[in-house]
ROTORTI-929446 format. One record per residue (C-alpha): x negated, y, z negated. Coordinates in steps of 0.02 Angstrom, whole numbers, plus 50000, padded with zeros to 5 digits. Each point is the difference from the previous one (the first is absolute). Layout:
N
XYZ...
END
This chain:
853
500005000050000498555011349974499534998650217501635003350035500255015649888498425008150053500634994750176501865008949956498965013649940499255002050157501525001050114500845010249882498805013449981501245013150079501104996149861498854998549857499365019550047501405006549942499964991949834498085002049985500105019350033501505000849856498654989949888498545010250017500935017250010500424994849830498574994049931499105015050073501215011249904499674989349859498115003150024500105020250049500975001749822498944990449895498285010050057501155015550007500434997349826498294998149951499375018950082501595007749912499554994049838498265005650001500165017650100501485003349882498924997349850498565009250082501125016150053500345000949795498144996849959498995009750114499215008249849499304984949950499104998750153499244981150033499624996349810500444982649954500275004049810500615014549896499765005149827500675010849924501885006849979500365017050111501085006349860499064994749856501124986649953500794997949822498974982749989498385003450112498635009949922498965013550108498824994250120498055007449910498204999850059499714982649931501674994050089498935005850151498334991949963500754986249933501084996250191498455003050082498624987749901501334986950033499374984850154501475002850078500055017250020499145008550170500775018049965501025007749865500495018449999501125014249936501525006850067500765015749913500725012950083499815017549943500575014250055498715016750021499905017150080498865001750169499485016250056499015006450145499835017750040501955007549982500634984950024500694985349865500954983149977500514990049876499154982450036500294985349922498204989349983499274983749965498504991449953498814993950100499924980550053498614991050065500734986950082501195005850141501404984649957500365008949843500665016250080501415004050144499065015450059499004998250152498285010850014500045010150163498375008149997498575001049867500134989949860500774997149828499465011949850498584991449929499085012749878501015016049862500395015950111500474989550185501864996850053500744994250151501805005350057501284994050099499845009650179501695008449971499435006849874498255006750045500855006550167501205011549875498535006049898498835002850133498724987649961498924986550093498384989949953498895005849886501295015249962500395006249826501604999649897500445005149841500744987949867500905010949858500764992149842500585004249814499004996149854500914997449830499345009449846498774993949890500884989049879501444998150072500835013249929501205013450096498845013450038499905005550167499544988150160498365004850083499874998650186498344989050081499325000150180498864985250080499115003150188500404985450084499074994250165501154994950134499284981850063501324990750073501695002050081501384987249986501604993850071501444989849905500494987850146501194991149887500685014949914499544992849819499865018349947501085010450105501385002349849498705011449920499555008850153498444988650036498234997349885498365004650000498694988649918498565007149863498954991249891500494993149849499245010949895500465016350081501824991749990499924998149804499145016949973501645009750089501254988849893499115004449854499614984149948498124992149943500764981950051501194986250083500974998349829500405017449996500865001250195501364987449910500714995750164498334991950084499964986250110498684988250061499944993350184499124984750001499294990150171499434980349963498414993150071500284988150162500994984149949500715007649836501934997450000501055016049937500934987949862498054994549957499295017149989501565006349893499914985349886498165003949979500395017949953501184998149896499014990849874498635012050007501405013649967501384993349879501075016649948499805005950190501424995650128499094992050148500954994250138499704993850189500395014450160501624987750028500615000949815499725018550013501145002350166501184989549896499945014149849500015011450133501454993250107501004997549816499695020149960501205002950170501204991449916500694984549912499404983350075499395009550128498344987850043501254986950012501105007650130498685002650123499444980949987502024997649985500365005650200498534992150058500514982149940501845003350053499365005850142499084982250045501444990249898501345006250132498744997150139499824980449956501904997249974500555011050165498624991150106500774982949926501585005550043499485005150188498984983650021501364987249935501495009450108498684999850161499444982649977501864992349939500625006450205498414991950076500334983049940501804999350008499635004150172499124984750022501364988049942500124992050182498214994449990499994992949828501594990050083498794992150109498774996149895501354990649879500614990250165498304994350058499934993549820499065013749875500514997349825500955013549901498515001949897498885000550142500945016350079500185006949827497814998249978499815006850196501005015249958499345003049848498054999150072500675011950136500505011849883498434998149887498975002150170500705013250060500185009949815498124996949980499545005750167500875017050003499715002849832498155000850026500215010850125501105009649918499045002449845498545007250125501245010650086500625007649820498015003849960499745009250159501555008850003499675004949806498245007550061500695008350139501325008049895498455004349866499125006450149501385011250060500225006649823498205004949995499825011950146501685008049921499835014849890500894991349864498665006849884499974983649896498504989149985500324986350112498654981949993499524995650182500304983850001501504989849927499404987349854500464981950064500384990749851500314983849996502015002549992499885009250147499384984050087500884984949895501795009049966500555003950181499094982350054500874989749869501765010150016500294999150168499614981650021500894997849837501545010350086499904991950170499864979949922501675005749890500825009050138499984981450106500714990349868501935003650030500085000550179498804984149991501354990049897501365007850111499234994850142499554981249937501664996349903501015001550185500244984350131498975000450140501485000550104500825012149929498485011549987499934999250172501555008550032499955015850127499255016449915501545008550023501014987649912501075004649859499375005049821500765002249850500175018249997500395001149807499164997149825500494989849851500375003149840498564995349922498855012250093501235013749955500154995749826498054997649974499865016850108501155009549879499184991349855498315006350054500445016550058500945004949837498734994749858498325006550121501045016350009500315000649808498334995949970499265012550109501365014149916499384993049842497835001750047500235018250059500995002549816498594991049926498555011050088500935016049949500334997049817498544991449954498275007250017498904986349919500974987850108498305000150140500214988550148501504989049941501435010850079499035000650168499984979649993501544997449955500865012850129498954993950126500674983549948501675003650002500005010950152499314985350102501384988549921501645013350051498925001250181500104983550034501714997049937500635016350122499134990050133500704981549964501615009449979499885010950191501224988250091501175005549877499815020750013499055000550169501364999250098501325009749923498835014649999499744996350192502114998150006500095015549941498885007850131500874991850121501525007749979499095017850053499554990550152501494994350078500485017350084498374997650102500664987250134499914980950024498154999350011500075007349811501444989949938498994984050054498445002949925501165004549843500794982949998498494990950045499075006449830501534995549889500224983550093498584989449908499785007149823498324989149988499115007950145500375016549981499594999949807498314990350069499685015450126500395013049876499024993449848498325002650099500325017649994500915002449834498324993449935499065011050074500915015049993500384994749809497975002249954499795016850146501455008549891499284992949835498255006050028500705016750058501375002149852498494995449877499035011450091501105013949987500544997249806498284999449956499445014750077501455008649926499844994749814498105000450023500455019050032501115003449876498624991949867498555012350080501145012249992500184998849797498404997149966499265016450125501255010649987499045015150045499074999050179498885013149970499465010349854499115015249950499555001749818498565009949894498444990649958499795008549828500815014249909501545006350088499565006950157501365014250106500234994450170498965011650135501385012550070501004991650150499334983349972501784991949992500225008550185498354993850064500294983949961502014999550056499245005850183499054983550001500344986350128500774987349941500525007449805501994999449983500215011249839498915007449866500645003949853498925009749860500094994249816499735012049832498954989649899499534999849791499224990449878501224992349886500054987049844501414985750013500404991249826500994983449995499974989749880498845009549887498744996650162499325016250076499355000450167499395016950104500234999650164500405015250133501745001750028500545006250168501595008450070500844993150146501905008150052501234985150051500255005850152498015000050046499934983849932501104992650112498965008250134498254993449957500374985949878499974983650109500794991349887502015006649986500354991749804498895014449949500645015250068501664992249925499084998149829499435018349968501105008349899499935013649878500224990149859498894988850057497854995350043499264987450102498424992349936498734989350047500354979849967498414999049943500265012449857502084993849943501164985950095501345002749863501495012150068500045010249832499535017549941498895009949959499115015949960499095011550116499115013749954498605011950086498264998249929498945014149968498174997549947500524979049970501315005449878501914998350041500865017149985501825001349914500994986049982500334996150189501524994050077500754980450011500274994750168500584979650068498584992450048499854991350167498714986850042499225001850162498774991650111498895010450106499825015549917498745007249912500715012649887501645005449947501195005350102501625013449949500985011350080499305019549993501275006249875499454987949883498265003950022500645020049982500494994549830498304990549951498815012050083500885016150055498175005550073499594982050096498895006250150500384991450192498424991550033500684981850084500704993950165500764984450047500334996850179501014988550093499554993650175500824997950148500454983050055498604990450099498845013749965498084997349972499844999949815498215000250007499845014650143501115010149890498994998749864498645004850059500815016450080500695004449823498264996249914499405015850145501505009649979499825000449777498025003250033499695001549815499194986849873501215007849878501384989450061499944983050049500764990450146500654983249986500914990650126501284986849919500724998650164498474993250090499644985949866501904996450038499655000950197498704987649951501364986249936501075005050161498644994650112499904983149936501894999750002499555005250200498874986650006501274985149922501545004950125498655002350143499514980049959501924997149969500305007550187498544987850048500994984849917501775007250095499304998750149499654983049966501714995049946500795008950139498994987450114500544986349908501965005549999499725004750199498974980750018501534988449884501515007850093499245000350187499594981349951501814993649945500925009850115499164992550137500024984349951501895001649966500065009050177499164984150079501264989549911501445008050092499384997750157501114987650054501475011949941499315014950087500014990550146501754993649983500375020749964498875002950199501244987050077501705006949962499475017350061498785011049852498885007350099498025003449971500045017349945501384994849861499214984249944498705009549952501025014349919500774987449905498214992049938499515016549952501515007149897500024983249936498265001649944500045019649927501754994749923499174985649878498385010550010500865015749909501054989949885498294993149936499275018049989501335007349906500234983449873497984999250001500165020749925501154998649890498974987549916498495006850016500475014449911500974989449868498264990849973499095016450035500875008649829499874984849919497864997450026499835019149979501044999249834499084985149947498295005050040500005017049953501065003549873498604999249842499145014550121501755013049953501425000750067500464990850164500755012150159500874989850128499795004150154500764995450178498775002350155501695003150121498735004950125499084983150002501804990449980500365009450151498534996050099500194981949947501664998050099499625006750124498314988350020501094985149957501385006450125498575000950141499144981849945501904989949997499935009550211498354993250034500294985449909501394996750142498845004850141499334984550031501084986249972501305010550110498695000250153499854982849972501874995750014500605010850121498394991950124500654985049956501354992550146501674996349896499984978950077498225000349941500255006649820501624987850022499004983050034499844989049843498174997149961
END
C-alpha cells in the first residue's frame, strides 16, 4: 500500500496543491507570529529601557526604594573586582546650567561610561569626557549654544550653605572643554530634552555631593564578561551586595513596563501569545476544512481500491500516510516560508522611520522550527481521519455511484446538539476569562489560557454547527436577490439547495475572515485602551517649569510658543510653594493653578479636567492614593503660613505637583507669580521636533523644558510597530481566507458539472452560466464575511478584554473601515473563486459533461 500511495500521490499532485498551499500558508503564519512575537517582546521592552542602554544587570532602585539601600563607592568597587564583571558604571542624571557667551540651557547630564554597552548615546565626533573640566553635548545642543570641538561652555550650579543651615545659596561656575558631540538614536533621553555626559566627579561636585550614597537615587549599569549569563552575573551580585536591589535589564523592563500600569509586563507578552495561540487554532481550522474536501473528493478511487480487494484498514493506513506526507512536506516548507517572510517584514520595518530599535535578523528558535513542523502534520494526519472512515465504511458499489448523485443534504441531531453544547459553554467560558482578566490583576497568564481555550471550543462548535445557520443567513440574502432575474433566482436556490455544501464553502471564509476581523478588533481595542492608559499616566505633552526658585515667564513667551508648528494650546499656570497635611503627614510640594476650562484643553487625560474643582486638589499618587482631605497652606521660608484651607484630595497619576483651580490658589497665595506652561500637541505631531523648538523659543536655563509627550510618542511607536506586524500577519490570513474558499467552491463547482450541463441543454446560455457561478460564489462568499466579522469582533472584545484589562481600563473598538474592506475582498474572492470552474463548464459540450464515467 505504501507503492501505490506514493503512486496516488503522484497522479494526484494537481489535487494535493491545493491542500499543500492551505498547509503551509498556515504553518507559515504560524511561523511569521511566533518570530514576530519574539521582536515585539524584546523592542517593546527595549523602547521602555533605552536608558539602560545594553547593561545586562542593574543595581540599584531609581527611586530609592523603601527596601533598597543607596548605591556607594564600595557598591561600585565592589561590582567591579567581581570575575564576572567586564564594566560597571554610574547613571544619574542631573540637571545643570550651560552657558556660552549670551547664551544658556538647562541640560540634564550624566556620567561618563567606559564601555559603550552601558550607555544609549552614540559619540558623533571626539570622544567621551575622560579627565575634570571636559564635557561632550548632544549636537542639538552645542548647535543652540554655539559650540563645536574643543569649544568652551559654562556649567553653573547652587551650592548649599555651610552646615546645612538656611543661609543664603551661593552660585559656582566650572569651564568645561567641549570634546565630543552626541546623538540619542533611540531617544533614551529625549523626555528631558536630551544629555550630555561629564565625568563622574565633575557630576558629584554640581549635585553637591562628596559620594554615590549621597545622590540617593544612583544606579549601576553593569556589562558581564563573554559567556557570563545575565541570571549568573545578577546572582553573583547580589551576594556581594545584600541590602542593594540588583536585578537583570529584563526584570528591569518588567519594573519598568509595571510603572505604566498594572500587569502591564504581562500584557505585552499577553498579545504576543494570543497572537500565536489564534494562529495555531485558525491554521488548524483552515488545514482540516481544506484537506476534509480533498479526500472526500477521492471517494471513487478508494471504491476501487476496496473492489480490487484493499482491506478497510489498508485504505484507512494509505490515507493516513498521505496526509502525514503531505503535512510534513508543506510544513517544512512552510516553516521556511514563515522565516523569510518574518525577515522580510523585519527588513521592511528597518528602512522605516519607525524610530524604534529594530534586531536585523529574526531569532530562529527552536519553536519556530518544531511547532509549525509538528502542527501541521499533526493537523493534516487528524484532518484525514473522518473522511478516511467515511470513505472505508461505504460498499464498493455504492461508492461508486455517479458524483452527482444524491446526498443527504441535512444534519442530525447529534451534531446539532454537540454543536450547541460546545458553542454555549466555550462562549461562557470565554465571557467568563475576559471577567477574569479584568477583575483580577495577580491572575497572570491563566485568563489568556483559558479564553484561548474556550474561544477555540465555541469556534469549533459555530463551525460543526454551520449547516445549521449557514444557510438561513444565505436565505435571507436571497430574498434581496430575487428582483434581479432568473439568472439571480437560480444561483439563490442553488446555495440553499444542499445545506452541507454551502456551509462547507462558506466556513473557509468565516475562518478566515473570523481571525482578519479578530486581529483587527484586537488591534483597534488595544490601541485604544493603550491610549487612554498613556493618556493618564502623561497627561501633560509638554511642559515648561522653573529649575529653582520661582522664575516669571520672559514677556510673550506663552505667544511664542502658541505660534509653534504643531502646539494646539498653551495654557500658563500661577505657581507657589505650598505644605499639604493629611493625616498628621506633611509634604511640600508646588501647587499649581490650572482653570477647568484650560484643563480640558491641555490635559490629555479628560477624568482630570472633570476632577478640578474649587473645593478640591489633585496630587501626586506617589505622595496620597486615599480620596480624603487635607490641608494646604503656602510656605514661606519652610514654615506653613496661617492655618490653610481643607480641600478633597484626588489621587492622580502623572503629575508632579498639585493641581487646583486659580481661585483656590487666590485664597492660598493671593501673590502666586505665572512662571509655568503646559502645552498640548496637536494630533500626529512630532513630539520630539516640538520640543526642541520650545527649548529655542524659552532660551533661558531659568526654566526648564521637558517633553512628557515625546517619552509618550516613544510607547506609540512601539504600538506602530505591533499593528505594523499585526498588518503583516492580516495579510497572511487574508491569503489564507482568499486560498480555503477558492478551494471548496471549486471543488463544489466541479461537482456540479454534470448539473450545469443538464442547465446548457435545456437552453442557459454561457454568459448566464457563468453569472450564475459567480453570484453564487459572492452570495456564500459575503455571507461568510459578514458571519466571519461579527465574530471576529465578538472574539476581538473578548482577547482585548482579557489580555489587557490588568493594563486599565479596556476601550472597545470597531475597525468599520477594515470590516468594510474585508467584504468587499471576500465579495471579489467568492467572483474569482467562480472564474474557473465556470470556464471549465461552459467549454465543456453538454453530451460530454452528460456521459457516465
Amino acid at each position: 500500500m505504501v507503492r501505490v500511495t506514493l503512486a496516488q500521490m503522484r497522479r494526484s499532485v494537481p489535487r494535493l496543491v491545493a491542500a499543500g498551499l492551505a498547509i503551509a500558508i498556515g504553518t507559515a503564519f504560524v511561523a511569521t507570529t511566533l518570530l514576530a512575537g519574539g521582536v515585539l517582546s524584546r523592542t517593546g521592552r527595549d523602547a521602555v529601557t533605552a536608558q539602560l542602554a545594553s547593561a545586562d544587570v542593574v543595581v540599584g532602585s531609581p527611586t530609592g526604594g523603601s527596601t533598597s539601600e543607596p548605591v556607594t563607592d564600595e557598591d561600585l568597587a565592589a561590582v567591579r573586582a567581581l570575575p564576572g564583571v567586564a564594566a560597571a558604571d554610574v547613571l544619574s542624571p542631573l540637571g545643570v546650567q550651560l552657558r556660552a557667551g549670551s547664551r544658556d540651557r538647562w541640560q540634564t547630564m550624566l556620567p561618563a561610561v567606559g564601555d559603550p554597552r552601558l550607555t544609549a548615546l552614540v559619540t558623533v565626533s571626539g570622544r567621551q569626557p575622560a579627565a575634570a573640566g571636559e564635557v561632550a553635548l548632544p549636537e542639538r545642543l552645542a548647535a543652540d549654544l554655539g559650540v563645536g570641538l574643543d569649544g568652551t561652555v559654562t556649567a553653573v550650579w547652587q551650592e548649599p550653605p555651610a552646615g546645612g543651615g538656611d543661609g543664603t545659596w551661593t552660585d559656582r561656575t566650572q569651564d568645561l572643554t567641549v570634546v565630543g558631540l552626541l546623538a540619542d538614536p533611540h531617544h533614551a533621553w529625549t523626555a528631558l530634552g536630551g544629555a550630555g555626559v561629564v565625568t563622574l566627579a565633575d557630576a558629584l561636585a554640581w549635585s553637591g555631593a562628596t559620594s554615590l550614597g549621597g545622590l540617593g537615587q544612583a544606579q549601576l549599569l553593569v556589562a558581564g564578561t563573554p559567556g557570563t549569563t545575565s541570571q549568573a552575573l545578577r546572582d553573583e551580585i547580589a551576594t556581594a551586595l545584600p541590602g542593594v536591589d540588583v536585578m537583570t535589564r529584563d526584570e528591569a523592563a518588567d519594573r519598568a513596563l509595571d510603572q505604566l500600569g498594572e500587569g502591564g509586563s504581562t500584557a505585552l507578552v499577553g498579545v504576543v501569545l494570543g497572537f500565536a495561540a489564534i494562529a495555531l487554532v485558525v491554521a488548524g481550522l483552515v488545514i482540516a476544512n481544506t484537506f476534509q474536501v480533498l479526500v472526500a473528493q477521492r471517494t471513487r478511487t478508494l471504491a476501487l481500491l476496496r473492489a480490487v480487494g484493499a482491506r478497510r484498514s489498508q485504505l484507512r493506513g494509505s490515507v493516513l500516510l498521505e496526509a502525514t506526507i503531505l503535512g510534513l512536506v508543506t510544513s517544512a516548507l512552510g516553516a521556511v516560508g514563515g522565516i523569510a517572510l518574518a525577515q522580510g517584514m523585519l527588513a521592511i520595518l528597518g528602512r522605516a522611520n519607525v524610530d524604534v530599535a529594530l534586531p536585523s535578523t529574526v531569532q530562529v528558535t527552536w519553536p519556530v522550527l518544531v511547532v509549525p513542523l509538528v502542527v501541521g502534520t499533526a493537523v493534516t494526519t487528524l484532518a484525514s481521519l473522518v473522511p478516511a472512515r467515511a470513505a472505508t465504511r461505504v460498499t464498493p458499489i455504492e461508492a461508486l455511484r455517479p458524483l452527482d448523485a444524491p446526498v443527504r443534504a441535512g444534519a442530525g441531531t447529534v451534531r446539532a446538539v454537540v454543536a450547541l453544547v460546545m458553542t454555549v459553554l466555550g462562549l461562557a467560558g470565554l465571557a467568563g476569562a475576559a471577567y477574569w482578566g479584568t477583575h483580577d490583576e495577580h491572575a497572570q497568564m491563566l485568563p489568556l489560557a483559558l479564553g484561548v481555550l474556550t474561544g477555540a471550543l465555541s469556534f469549533v462548535g459555530i463551525l460543526l454547527g454551520a449547516v445549521f445557520w449557514v444557510p438561513p443567513l444565505v436565505s435571507l440574502a436571497q430574498r434581496a436577490l430575487t428582483r434581479l432575474g432568473p439568472v439571480a433566482r437560480l444561483a439563490a436556490a442553488n446555495t440553499v439547495r444542499n445545506p452541507r455544501r454551502t456551509a462547507a464553502t462558506s466556513t473557509a471564509l468565516v475562518i478566515g475572515v473570523t481571525l482578519v476581523a479578530l486581529m483587527s478588533t484586537g488591534a483597534a481595542s488595544a490601541r485604544a485602551s493603550l491610549a487612554d492608559t498613556l493618556d493618564e499616566h502623561y497627561p501633560v505633552d509638554l511642559t515648561v517649569t522653573p529649575t529653582g526658585a520661582t522664575a516669571a515667564l520672559p514677556d510673550g513667551l506663552q505667544q511664542t510658543v502658541t505660534d509653534i508648528a504643531g502646539v494646539a494650546r498653551v495654557a500658563a499656570l500661577r505657581s507657589s510653594q505650598v505644605r499639604l497635611v493629611q493625616d498628621g503627614k506633611a509634604t511640600q510640594l508646588v501647587a499649581r493653578a490650572l482653570a477647568p476650562d484650560e484643563a480640558a484643553a491641555v490635559l490629555r487625560d479628560p477624568a482630570l479636567a472633570r476632577s478640578l474643582a474649587d473645593d478640591a486638589v489633585l496630587v501626586p499618587d506617589r505622595v496620597t492614593s486615599a480620596r480624603a482631605t487635607a490641608q494646604v497652606a503656602k510656605v514661606t521660608d519652610d514654615a506653613a503660613t496661617g492655618t490653610g484651607i481643607e480641600l478633597r484630595t484626588v489621587p492622580t497619576a502623572g503629575i508632579d505637583s498639585l493641581l487646583l483651580t486659580p481661585a483656590t490658589l487666590q485664597l492660598i497665595d493671593p501673590d502666586a507669580s505665572t512662571d509655568t506652561l503646559y502645552v498640548s500637541l496637536d494630533r500626529g505631531a512630532d513630539a520630539v521636533e516640538v520640543l526642541r523648538q520650545v527649548q529655542d523659543a524659552v532660551g533661558t536655563a531659568q526654566l526648564q523644558v521637558q517633553g512628557p509627550g515625546a517619552e509618550r510618542a516613544q510607547y506609540d511607536r512601539v504600538i506602530d510597530v505591533m499593528l505594523a506586524v499585526v498588518l503583516g500577519l492580516l495579510g497572511v490570513a487574508v491569503l489564507i481566507a482568499l486560498l480555503g474558499v477558492t478551494n471548496t467552491l471549486s471543488l463544489s463547482v466541479i461537482e456540479r458539472r454534470r448539473e450545469s450541463a443538464t442547465l446548457r441543454a435545456i437552453g442557459l446560455t454561457r454568459r448566464r452560466l457563468r453569472g450564475t457561478l459567480a453570484i453564487e460564489g459572492m452570495l456564500i462568499a459575503g455571507v461568510g464575511a459578514v458571519a466571519g466579522g461579527a465574530l471576529g469582533v465578538l472574539y476581538g472584545w473578548a482577547g482585548a478584554a482579557t489580555v489587557l484589562g490588568r493594563v486599565g481600563a479596556v476601550t472597545l473598538a470597531v475597525p468599520w473601515r477594515d470590516l468594510g474592506l474585508v467584504v468587499l475582498v471576500a465579495l471579489a474572492a467568492g467572483l474569482l473563486a467562480s472564474v474557473v470552474p465556470a470556464r471549465s463548464a461552459v467549454r465543456t459540450p453538454p453530451v460530454a459533461a452528460l456521459a457516465e464515467e
